[in-house]
N, C-alpha and C positions, 0 to 999 in steps of 0.2 A: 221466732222466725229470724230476726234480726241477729242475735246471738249463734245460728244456724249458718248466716252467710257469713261473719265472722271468723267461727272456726273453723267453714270451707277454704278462706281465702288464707290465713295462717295455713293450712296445708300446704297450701298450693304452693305458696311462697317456699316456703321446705321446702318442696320438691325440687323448685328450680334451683333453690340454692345450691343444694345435693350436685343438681347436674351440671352447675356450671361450677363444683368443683372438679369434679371428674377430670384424671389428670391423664392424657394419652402418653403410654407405654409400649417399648419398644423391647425384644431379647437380646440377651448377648447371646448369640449364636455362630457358629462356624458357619462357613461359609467361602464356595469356593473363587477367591479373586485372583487378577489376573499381576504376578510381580512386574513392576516396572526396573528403570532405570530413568532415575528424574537426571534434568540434565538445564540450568539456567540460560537462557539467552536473552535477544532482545526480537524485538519484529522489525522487519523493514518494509518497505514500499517492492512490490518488482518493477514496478516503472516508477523510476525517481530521474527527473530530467531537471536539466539547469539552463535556460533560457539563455543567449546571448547575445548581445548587437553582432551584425552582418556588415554593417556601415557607422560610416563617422557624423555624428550628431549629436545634438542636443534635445533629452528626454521635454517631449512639449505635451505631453498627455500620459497619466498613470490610469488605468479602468480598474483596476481590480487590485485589493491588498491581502496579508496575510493570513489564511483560513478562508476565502473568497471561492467557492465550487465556480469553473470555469467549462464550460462547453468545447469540444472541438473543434476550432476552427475561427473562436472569437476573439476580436482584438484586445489582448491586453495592455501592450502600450502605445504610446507610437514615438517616433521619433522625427525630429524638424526635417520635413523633405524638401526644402527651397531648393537648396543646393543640387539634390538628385533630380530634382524636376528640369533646372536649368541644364543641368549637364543633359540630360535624354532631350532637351528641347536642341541642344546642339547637335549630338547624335541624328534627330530626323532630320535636321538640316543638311548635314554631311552626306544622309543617305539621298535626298533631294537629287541635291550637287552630283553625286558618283550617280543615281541614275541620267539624271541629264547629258552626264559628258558620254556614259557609255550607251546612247541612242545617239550620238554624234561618230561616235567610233565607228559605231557596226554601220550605219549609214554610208561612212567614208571607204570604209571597206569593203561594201556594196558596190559602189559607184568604181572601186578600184578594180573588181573583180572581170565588171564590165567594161572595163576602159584594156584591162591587159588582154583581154579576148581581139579588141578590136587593132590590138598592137601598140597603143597609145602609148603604153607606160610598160615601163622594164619588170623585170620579174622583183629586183631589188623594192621598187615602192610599191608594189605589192603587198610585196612579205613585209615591210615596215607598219604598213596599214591594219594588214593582221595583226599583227605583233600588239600596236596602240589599240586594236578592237579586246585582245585577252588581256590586255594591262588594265584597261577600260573596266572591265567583266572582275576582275579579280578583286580592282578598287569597290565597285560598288558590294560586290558578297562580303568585304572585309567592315564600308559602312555599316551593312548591316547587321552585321555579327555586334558591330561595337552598341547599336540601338539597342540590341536583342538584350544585351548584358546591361547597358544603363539604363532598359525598362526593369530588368531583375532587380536591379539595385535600388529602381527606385520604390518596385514591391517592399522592400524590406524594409522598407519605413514605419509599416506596420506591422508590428509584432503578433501571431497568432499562436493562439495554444495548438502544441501538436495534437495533443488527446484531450479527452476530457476528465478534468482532475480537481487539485483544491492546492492552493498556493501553498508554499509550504513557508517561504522567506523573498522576502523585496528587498532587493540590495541595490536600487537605484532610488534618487528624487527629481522630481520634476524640475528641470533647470540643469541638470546633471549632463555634462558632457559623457560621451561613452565613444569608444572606437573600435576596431572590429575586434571579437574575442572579448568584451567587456563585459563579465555574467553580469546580468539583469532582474532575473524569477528564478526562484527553484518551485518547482511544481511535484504533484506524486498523482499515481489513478488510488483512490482509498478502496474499487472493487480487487484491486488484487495485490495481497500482501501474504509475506510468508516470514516464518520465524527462520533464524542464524541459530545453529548453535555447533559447539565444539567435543567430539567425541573421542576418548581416548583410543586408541589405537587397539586396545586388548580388548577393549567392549563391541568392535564392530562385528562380530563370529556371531555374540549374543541376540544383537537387533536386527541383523539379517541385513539385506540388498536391498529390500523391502519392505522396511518398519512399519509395524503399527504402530502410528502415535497419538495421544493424547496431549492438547497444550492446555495448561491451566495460566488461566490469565487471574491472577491473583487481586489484582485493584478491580476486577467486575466481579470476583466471586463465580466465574463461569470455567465450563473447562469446554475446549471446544474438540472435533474431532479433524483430523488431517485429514484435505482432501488428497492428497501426494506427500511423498517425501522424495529428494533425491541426495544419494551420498555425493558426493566429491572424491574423484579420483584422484586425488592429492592432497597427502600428509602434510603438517606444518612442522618443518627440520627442527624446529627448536622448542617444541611444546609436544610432538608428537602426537599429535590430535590431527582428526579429519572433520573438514567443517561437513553439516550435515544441514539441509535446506528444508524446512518443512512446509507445505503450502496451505495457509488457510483455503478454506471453503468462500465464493465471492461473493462481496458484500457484507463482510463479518461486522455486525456494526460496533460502534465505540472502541475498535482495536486500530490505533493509527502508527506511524511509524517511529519507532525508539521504546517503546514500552516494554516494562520487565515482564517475563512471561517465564514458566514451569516446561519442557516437555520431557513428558513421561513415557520411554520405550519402553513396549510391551515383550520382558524376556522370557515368558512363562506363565504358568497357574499353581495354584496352592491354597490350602485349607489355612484360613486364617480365622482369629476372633475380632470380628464384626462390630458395631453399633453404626446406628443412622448420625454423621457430622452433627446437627442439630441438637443431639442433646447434649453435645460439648459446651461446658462450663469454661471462658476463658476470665480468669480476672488476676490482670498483673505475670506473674509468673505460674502462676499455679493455676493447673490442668484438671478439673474435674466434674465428677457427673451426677445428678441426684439418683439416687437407687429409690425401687418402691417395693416395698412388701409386700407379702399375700395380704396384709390387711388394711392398706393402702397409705402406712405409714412412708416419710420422704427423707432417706440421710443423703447431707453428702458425702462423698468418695471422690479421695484425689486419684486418678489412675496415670498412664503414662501408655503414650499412642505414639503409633509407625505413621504409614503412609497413608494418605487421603486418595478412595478412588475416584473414578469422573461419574460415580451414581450414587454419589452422595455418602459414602460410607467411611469409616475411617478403620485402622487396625487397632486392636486393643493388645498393647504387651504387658501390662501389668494393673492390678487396682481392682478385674472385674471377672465372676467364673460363670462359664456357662449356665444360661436357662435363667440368668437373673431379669432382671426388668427394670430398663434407666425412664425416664421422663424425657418427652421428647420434644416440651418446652421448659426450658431449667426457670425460665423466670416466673413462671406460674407456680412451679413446685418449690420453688424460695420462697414465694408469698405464703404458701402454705405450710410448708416446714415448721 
């Protein structure tokens, strides 16, 4: 009996071993994809803003540093507002003063209006009395215009993010004098970024008004899809390319501004020979793939590949003929080899 559960369990163990060699296979097969025209660029921000002093000070608070996600509307620095405080405190004073005098005016020229009715006084100091009541009027609107602007100023003591974004670079320190037009922060919104690139003049017929594009961002291994594109209606005189704008989709995450990126215009379809990217063998310079047999033998095959599309496939130009069958994890099928 014991010798009975023995040679069951040896079975069994075959079994699994069988199944956990089983090696998943893919065909070379035609198949119809769509030609591109890859084209290198880079990604930028569409909203990339450079913060600036408004006023002359000195940096007395930094809130937030480089990579720091910032809200709309929150103070990222501030600057020493003594100075703008004291000036708006003389500003209400002035405006005090110019109301008081012009409740003296218009009073006197009440009193004038009434006095030349009863004869008392000439039309001359009259019209004088006027005259000091709109001078009166004109001083106090001009106080206040000047309050209005030294409360502006002295807003801007505290620096607030226009939108809400993520720091990009801090080019002030705390202590740091700045005067007006002094960049401060460069900031970006990371929800909406879109790829730059440069297309030649002859290719714009090919990719239409209205490209479809594909961006492969190569350091994530992703290829994403355009939410828009838009051409630029203007050639560059000395390179003869038109820049072309592609808009990520928003929110695209781990794609931030400057990174190298692929996009692929869609100029056509055509029958190609196919494999699934994954069973691509890379080591060193040399490109190749494990082939399997009908009897489930594993060689490898250097072959020589086109273009990669965005569902995973790559083109086969040379090394592989249809109906054959690669391994579609190559390091399992070198272990077995």
């Amino acid at each position: 009996m014991k010798k009975s559960w023995i040679y069951y369990l040896l079975l069994l163990g075959t079994a699994t071993a069988q199944a956990n060699d089983t090696i998943a296979v893919a065909p070379v097969q035609y198949r119809e994809v769509e030609q591109t025209y890859s084209v290198e660029g880079l990604v930028e921000a569409t909203r990339l803003s450079t913060v600036s002093a408004q006023i002359s000070g000195r940096i007395k608070e930094i809130n937030f540093d480089v990579g720091s996600h910032v809200n709309k509307g929150q103070v990222i620095l501030r600057i020493d507002e003594r100075e703008t405080a004291q000036a708006l405190a003389g500003s209400n004073a002035q405006v005090l003063q110019a109301q008081a005098t012009l409740q003296n005016a218009k009073a006197s020229y009440e009193r004038s209006k009434q006095l030349f009715e009863q004869k008392f006084i000439s039309l001359a100091a009259l019209d004088k009395a006027q005259a000091d009541y709109q001078v009166a009027r004109a001083q106090a609107a001009a106080s206040e215009a000047a309050a209005g602007q030294a409360s502006l100023a002295h807003g801007y003591s505290a620096v607030v993010a226009p939108y809400s974004g993520v720091v990009a670079a801090r080019l002030v320190e705390v202590g740091e004098m700045v005067v007006p037009g002094k960049p401060m922060m460069v900031g970006f919104d990371p929800a909406e970024m879109r790829v730059v690139v440069s297309v030649p003049q002859y290719k714009l017929p090919d990719i239409g008004a209205q490209p479809k594009v594909m961006v492969e961002v190569p350091s994530l291994s992703r290829w994403v899809k355009a939410a828009s594109t838009m051409v630029q209606p203007l050639a560059d005189a000395r390179t003869h390319s038109t820049q072309v704008r592609v808009y990520l989709p928003a929110n695209e995450p781990g794609v931030y501004p400057g990174m190298f990126v692929r996009a692929h215009f869609v100029v056509g379809k055509a029958n190609r020979l196919v494999i699934p990217a994954s069973a691509v063998l890379h080591r060193s310079e040399v490109v190749a793939v494990y082939v399997v047999d009908e009897k489930g033998g594993v060689k490898l095959r250097q072959v020589r590949l086109g273009e990669a599309t965005a569902d995973g496939a790559v083109e086969v130009l040379a090394g592989l003929n249809p109906g054959e069958q690669v391994a579609l994890d190559p390091i399992k099928a070198g272990i077995k080899q």
